[in-house]
N, C-alpha and C positions, 0 to 999 in steps of 0.2 A: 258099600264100597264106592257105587257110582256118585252118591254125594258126597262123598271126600275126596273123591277124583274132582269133581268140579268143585268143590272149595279152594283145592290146592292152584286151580287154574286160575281162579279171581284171586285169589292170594298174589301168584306171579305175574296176574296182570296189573294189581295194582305196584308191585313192584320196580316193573317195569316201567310204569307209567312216573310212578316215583323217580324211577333212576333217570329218565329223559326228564324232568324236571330238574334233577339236581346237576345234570349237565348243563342244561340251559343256565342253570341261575351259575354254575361255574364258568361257563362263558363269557355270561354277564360282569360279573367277577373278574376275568382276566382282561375283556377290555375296558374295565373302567382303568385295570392297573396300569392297564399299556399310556390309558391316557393322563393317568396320573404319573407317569414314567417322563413320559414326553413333557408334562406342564412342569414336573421338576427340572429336566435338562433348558428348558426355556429358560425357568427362574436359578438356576445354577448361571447360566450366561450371564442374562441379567446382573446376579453378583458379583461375577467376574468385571463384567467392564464400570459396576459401580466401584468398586475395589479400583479400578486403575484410573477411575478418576479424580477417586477418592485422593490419591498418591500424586497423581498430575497436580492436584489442588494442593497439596501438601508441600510437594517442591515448591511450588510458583511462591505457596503464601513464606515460606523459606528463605527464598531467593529477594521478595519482595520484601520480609526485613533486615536480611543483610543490604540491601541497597537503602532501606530506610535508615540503617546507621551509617552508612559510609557516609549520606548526607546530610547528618545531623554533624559529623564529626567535619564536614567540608564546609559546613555553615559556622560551626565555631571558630577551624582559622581563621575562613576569611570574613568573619566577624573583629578575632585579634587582630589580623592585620590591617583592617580599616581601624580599628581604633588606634593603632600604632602610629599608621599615615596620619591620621587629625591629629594627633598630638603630636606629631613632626614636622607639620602644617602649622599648628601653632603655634609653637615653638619658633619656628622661621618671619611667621608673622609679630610677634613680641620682638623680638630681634630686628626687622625692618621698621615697628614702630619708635625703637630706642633711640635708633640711626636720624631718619627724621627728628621725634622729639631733639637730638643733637644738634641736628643742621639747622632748627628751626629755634633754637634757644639763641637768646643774645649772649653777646659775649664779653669775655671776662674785663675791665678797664683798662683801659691803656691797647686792649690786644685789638688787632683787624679783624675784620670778619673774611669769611674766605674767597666770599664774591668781590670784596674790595682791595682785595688784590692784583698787581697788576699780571698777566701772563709768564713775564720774564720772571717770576720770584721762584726763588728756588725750591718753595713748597710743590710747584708743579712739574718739578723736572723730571719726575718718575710716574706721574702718574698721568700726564696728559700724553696723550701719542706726537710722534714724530710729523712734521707737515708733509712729508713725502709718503706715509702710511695713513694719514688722515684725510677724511673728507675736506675737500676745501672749505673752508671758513669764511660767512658771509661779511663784504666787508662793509665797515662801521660808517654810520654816514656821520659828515663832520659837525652837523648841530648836537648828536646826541652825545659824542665824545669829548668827552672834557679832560686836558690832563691835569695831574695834582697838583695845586700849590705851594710853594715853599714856604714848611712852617716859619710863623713871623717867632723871634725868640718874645716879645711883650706878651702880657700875661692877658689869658683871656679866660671870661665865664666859664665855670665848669657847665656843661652840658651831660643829661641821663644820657647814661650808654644807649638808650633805643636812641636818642637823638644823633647821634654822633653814627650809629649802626645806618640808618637810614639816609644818612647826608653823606657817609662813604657808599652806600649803595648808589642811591641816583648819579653821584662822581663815575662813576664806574658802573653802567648801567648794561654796557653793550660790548662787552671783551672782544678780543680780535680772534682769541680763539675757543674752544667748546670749554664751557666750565664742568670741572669735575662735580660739582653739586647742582644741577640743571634744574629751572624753576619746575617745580608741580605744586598743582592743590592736592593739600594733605588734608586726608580724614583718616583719623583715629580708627584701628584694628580693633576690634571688641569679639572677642573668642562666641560669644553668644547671639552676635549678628547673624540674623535674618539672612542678610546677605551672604554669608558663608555657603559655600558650596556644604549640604550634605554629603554628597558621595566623592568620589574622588573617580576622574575623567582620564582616562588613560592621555599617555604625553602625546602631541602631536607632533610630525616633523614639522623643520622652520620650511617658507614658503619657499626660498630659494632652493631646495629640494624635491625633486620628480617623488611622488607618492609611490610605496614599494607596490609591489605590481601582485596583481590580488589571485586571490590562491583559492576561491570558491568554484566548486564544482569540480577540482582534484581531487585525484585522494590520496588521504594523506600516509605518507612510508619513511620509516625512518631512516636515519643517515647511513645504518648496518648494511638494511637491503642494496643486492647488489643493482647495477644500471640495468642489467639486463631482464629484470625480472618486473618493473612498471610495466602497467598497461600500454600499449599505445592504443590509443584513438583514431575513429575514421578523421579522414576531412572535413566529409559531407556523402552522401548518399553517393554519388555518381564515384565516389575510393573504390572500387574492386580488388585491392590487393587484400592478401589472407592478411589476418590480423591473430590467429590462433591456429594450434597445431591441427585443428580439425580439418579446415579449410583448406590451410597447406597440402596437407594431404591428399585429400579429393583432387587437388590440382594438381601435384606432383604422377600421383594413380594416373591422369589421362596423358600429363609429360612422358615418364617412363614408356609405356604402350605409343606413343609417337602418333597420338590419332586428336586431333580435334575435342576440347570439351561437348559434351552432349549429344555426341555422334551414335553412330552404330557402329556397339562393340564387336571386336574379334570372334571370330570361332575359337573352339576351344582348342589347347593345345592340347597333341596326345603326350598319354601320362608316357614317360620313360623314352620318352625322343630327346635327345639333347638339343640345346639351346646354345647358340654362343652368343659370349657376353657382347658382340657387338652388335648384335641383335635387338630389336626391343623388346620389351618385355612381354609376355603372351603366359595367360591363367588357364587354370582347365576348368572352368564354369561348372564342369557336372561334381565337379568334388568339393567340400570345404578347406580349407585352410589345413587342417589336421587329416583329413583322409587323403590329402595329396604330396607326396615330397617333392612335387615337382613343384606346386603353389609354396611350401615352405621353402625352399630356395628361393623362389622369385620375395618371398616378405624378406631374407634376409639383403638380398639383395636390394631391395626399395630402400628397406631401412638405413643400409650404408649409404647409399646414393641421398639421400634425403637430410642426414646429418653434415654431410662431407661437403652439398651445394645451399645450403638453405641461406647462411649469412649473404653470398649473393643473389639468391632467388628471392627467399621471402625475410627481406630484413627489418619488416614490420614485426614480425613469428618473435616472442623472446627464446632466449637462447636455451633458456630453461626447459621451454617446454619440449623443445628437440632433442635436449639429451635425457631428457624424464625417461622412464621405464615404460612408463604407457603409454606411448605411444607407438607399442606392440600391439595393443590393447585398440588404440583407436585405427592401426592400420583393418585388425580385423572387423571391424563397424564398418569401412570404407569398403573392403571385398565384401560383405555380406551386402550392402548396399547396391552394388555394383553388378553382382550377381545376379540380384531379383531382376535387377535394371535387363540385363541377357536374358533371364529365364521370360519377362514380357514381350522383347519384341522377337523371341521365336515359337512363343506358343500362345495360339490365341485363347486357349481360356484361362491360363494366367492372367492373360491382358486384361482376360472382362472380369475375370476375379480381381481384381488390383481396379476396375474402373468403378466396379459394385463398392467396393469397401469406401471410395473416394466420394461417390456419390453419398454413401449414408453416412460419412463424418461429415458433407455440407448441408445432409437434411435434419442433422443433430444439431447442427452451429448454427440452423435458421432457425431449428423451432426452441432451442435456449437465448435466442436473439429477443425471437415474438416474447418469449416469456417473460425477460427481463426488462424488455420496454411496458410491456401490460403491468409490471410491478410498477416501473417507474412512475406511469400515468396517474394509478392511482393510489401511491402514494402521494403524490403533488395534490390529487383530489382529496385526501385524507384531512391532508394541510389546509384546507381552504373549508373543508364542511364542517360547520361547527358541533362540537360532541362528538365526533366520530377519533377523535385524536385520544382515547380510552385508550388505559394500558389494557383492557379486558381484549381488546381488538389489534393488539400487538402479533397472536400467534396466528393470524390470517396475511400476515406482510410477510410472505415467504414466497421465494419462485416456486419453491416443488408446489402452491397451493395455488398454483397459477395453470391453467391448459394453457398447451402452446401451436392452439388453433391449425392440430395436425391433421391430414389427409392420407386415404391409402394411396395416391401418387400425389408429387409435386412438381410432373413437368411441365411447365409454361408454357412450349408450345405445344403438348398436346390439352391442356386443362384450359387455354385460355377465356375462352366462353363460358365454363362451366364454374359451380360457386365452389366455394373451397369449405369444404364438411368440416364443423366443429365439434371435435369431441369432449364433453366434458367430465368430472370424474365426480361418480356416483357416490359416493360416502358425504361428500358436502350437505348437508343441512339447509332446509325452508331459508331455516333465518340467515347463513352466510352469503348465501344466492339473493337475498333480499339486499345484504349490507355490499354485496361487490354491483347488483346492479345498481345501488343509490353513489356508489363512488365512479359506476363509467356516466350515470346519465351528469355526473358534478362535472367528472372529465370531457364527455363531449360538447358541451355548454362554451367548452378555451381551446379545443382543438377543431381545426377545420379540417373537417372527412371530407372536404372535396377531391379530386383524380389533381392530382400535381404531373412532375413529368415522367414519363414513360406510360405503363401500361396503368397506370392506377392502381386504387384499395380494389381487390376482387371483391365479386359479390360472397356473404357469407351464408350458412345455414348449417338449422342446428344437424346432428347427427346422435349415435347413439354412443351413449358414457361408455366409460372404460372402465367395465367390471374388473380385469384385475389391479388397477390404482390402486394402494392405500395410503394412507394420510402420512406425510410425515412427520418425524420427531417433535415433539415441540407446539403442534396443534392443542385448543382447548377442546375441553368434552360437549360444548354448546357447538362446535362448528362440526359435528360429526353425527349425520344422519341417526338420530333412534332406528329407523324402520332396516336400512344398511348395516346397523351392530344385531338386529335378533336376526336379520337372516344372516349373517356370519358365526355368528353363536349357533347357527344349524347346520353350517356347511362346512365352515373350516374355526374351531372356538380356539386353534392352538394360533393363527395367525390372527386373532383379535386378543388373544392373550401379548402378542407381541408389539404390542400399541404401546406405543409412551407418549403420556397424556403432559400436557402441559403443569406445573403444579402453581395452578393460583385459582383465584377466587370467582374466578367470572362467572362459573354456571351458579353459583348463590348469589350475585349480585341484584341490586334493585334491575330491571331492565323499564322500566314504566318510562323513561326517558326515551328509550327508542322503541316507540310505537311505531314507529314505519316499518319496521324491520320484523313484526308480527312476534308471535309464541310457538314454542315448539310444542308438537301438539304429537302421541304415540301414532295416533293415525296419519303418520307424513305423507306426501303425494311423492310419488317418483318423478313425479313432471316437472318441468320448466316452469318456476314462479318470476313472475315480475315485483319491480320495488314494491306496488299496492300489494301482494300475494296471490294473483288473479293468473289461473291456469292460463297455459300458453303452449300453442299447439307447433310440437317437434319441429318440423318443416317447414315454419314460417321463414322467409330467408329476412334476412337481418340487416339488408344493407341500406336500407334509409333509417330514418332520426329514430323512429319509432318502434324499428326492429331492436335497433341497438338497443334503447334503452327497456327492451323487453324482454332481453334473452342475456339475464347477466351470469347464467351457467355458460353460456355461447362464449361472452365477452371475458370469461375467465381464464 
């Protein structure tokens, strides 16, 4: 009995030993699913915004050929209608050359030619102008003027008509007044002349005409829109008057209330005290617009006041946008506005809340500043170093893959002396920290780092990267640390699953051409490489020739 007693006990212990096994491997089990749950909602995203790009490219290539026929169908009129013009061009042309060949043919025997006639004949009396309508007529000087003589009736040699043409011409050489057929040298029209204009030149006014007065830089509205609804335009800088219903309104708000722009606002008015209308106008700051009926009276009452005075106040404002609807809408932006304005200057930590926020939107607009001059630089250096102009080295020209050489403070006068800590971001790769220090040492080569005016380039030094950076969009798989993807793959494998890789060819390419720029090697150094690949210690500060071009994680 006692050895069945103890069988049945190693029986249940190994049972038990079983059953905590089979929990653990059901463990293991559920978080693999958790994490195959999660790497599907990733790739569920994923398809999602490829799907809507998919559809954004779909439109565009859509849209892109319906404009590709519109202008195929714009190219064919006004291809008809140049062919039209030259054949109605030449057409005119044929027709001026007949006219000529006409005037230039001798003429029939017995008959005059047209220049040898005298003014007074009555072929001219409709077609020459009147002397009181005409230019005066140069007069004739008396050797070259010969008048006709009276035919003798005795019989003389018949003479060719060119002879007889040209012996009434020089008779009549120099008329008293403008002849209808006025001399030119004539050359032959030939449709297939060189000389022919190809295209056709829009018509020009004649000179005696002021140029019509040019219309770039308007914009253009047709003759429907009404007057009131054009832009108007500043002057020049020094214009302060409103030129848009926004503006009006903020000025109208400190009008109404009877206080000085940019003063200090009113107390609040209490809710349920009346107001008379000769009063100005007075808000109750602790309320909104809708929690107060005392604040909604005073908006009905701005809005009449503001429609009813504006063509005299603000006659720059179009009329349009004063009787528009929204400018219910925009009166409310104006009080929310206004209000913060009250709730700063009687509580001071609104004030330093409102001064915090202002400071870190100028310590974002400096360090997007530094960033996109650092692109700028070395792009200009890209330009200039020969091989480095590789489309493989395309997805490293990005700001986000730029540091924007920021510190945990940036105030000037307390930091003046002190260097300013660069932080660089850690996922960058041997080889890209090789390829951005070989494009600042190109860059500092054409920029002069000397102190200009004011306080100068601060001194720099490196600092510790920024573990949570990740790369973005659009990076290749060579510019992203190996040694930074396996420890992510340990830490966090769902946000290195949310990587989007560039898609080209660059990690199979030859690299044998940029040997300065070294091989990616599994074993990477976390440290600071220089262009050679020569370890480079943290702290070295950077601010002469030789830092700089030592520390191109620093200078990124």
């Amino acid at each position: 009995m006692e050895k069945r007693i103890g069988a049945m006990d190693e029986q249940s212990k190994r049972a038990e030993e079983r059953c905590a096994r089979l929990e653990e491997h059901a463990t293991g089990l559920q978080e693999k699913n958790d994490r195959l749950e999660a790497r599907n909602v990733v790739l569920e995203d994923r398809c999602s915004r490829a799907e809507g790009r998919l559809s954004t490219v779909e439109a565009r290539a859509q849209s892109a050929e319906e404009t590709a026929r519109r202008v195929e169908v714009l190219a064919g009129e006004a291809q008809t209608e140049a062919r039209e013009a030259n054949d109605r061009i030449d057409a005119l042309y044929k027709d001026l050359n007949a006219v000529r060949m006409a005037r230039m043919a001798p003429p029939a025997p017995g008959l005059p030619s047209p220049r040898s006639l005298p003014s007074t004949s009555p072929m001219f009396a409709n077609a020459m102008p009147t002397p009181a309508a005409s230019t005066p007529a140069r007069p004739t000087s008396p050797a070259v003027y010969r008048p006709p003589t009276q035919p003798s009736m005795a019989p003389q040699p018949m003479a060719s008509s060119s002879a007889v043409t040209l012996d009434k011409v020089s008779a009549y050489d120099a008329p008293a007044s403008p002849s209808l057929f006025p001399p030119a040298s004539y050359n032959a029209y030939s449709p297939t002349d060189s000389a022919f204009p190809s295209r056709i030149s829009s018509p020009q006014p004649p000179p005696s005409q002021p140029p019509p007065p040019s219309t770039r830089g308007q914009k253009r509205m047709s003759d429907d829109d009404p007057k009131d609804t054009r832009p108007n335009k500043k002057r020049d800088h020094h214009d302060k008057r409103p030129h848009t219903a926004q503006t009006a309104m903020r000025k109208h708000m400190w009008l109404v209330m009877n206080i000085p722009e940019d003063s200090q606002l009113p107390e609040p008015h209490t809710e349920g005290a009346p107001l008379p209308t000769t009063d100005p106008v007075r808000f109750n700051w602790l309320k909104t617009v809708k929690q107060s009926k005392h604040n909604q009276s005073m908006k009905t009452r701005v809005l009449t006041d503001i429609r009813s005075r504006a063509s005299d106040l603000y006659p720059e404002v179009p009329r349009s946008e004063i009787e528009h609807s929204a400018l219910a809408s925009i009166f409310d932006n104006t009080y929310t506005t206004m209000r913060s304005k009250w709730k700063t200057q009687n509580d001071a930590a609104e004030k330093e809340k409102v001064r915090l926020r202002e400071v870190g939107k100028s310590q974002r607009a400096r360090r997007v500043g530094r960033k996109k001059n650092k692109l700028t630089g070395r792009q200009d250096a890209r330009k200039r170093k020969a091989g480095f102009d590789d489309r493989r080295f395309d997805g490293a020209m990005q700001v986000d893959c730029m540091s924007s050489e920021e510190s945990d403070a940036e105030d000037s006068a307390a930091l003046a002396g002190r260097p300013l800590v660069l932080h660089g971001r850690a996922w960058r790769s041997g080889r890209l920290l090789r390829y951005y220090g070989a494009l600042d040492a190109e860059d500092h080569r054409w920029v002069d780092m000397r102190p200009r005016r004011g306080v100068g380039r601060r001194i720099r030094k490196e600092g510790e990267p920024r573990e949570r950076a990740l790369p973005p969009p659009g990076v290749s798989r060579w510019m992203v640390s190996r040694r930074w993807m396996a420890r992510m793959q340990r830490e966090d494998p769902l946000a290195l699953e949310a990587l989007e890789f560039a898609d080209d060819e660059g990690d199979n390419e030859d690299w044998s051409r940029f040997e300065m720029l070294g091989y990616e090697s599994e074993d990477e150094e976390a440290g600071f490489l220089d262009e050679r690949g020569a370890q480079v210690a943290r702290n070295a500060p950077s601010y002469s020739l030789m830092g700089a071009l030592t520390g191109p994680e620093a200078q990124s």
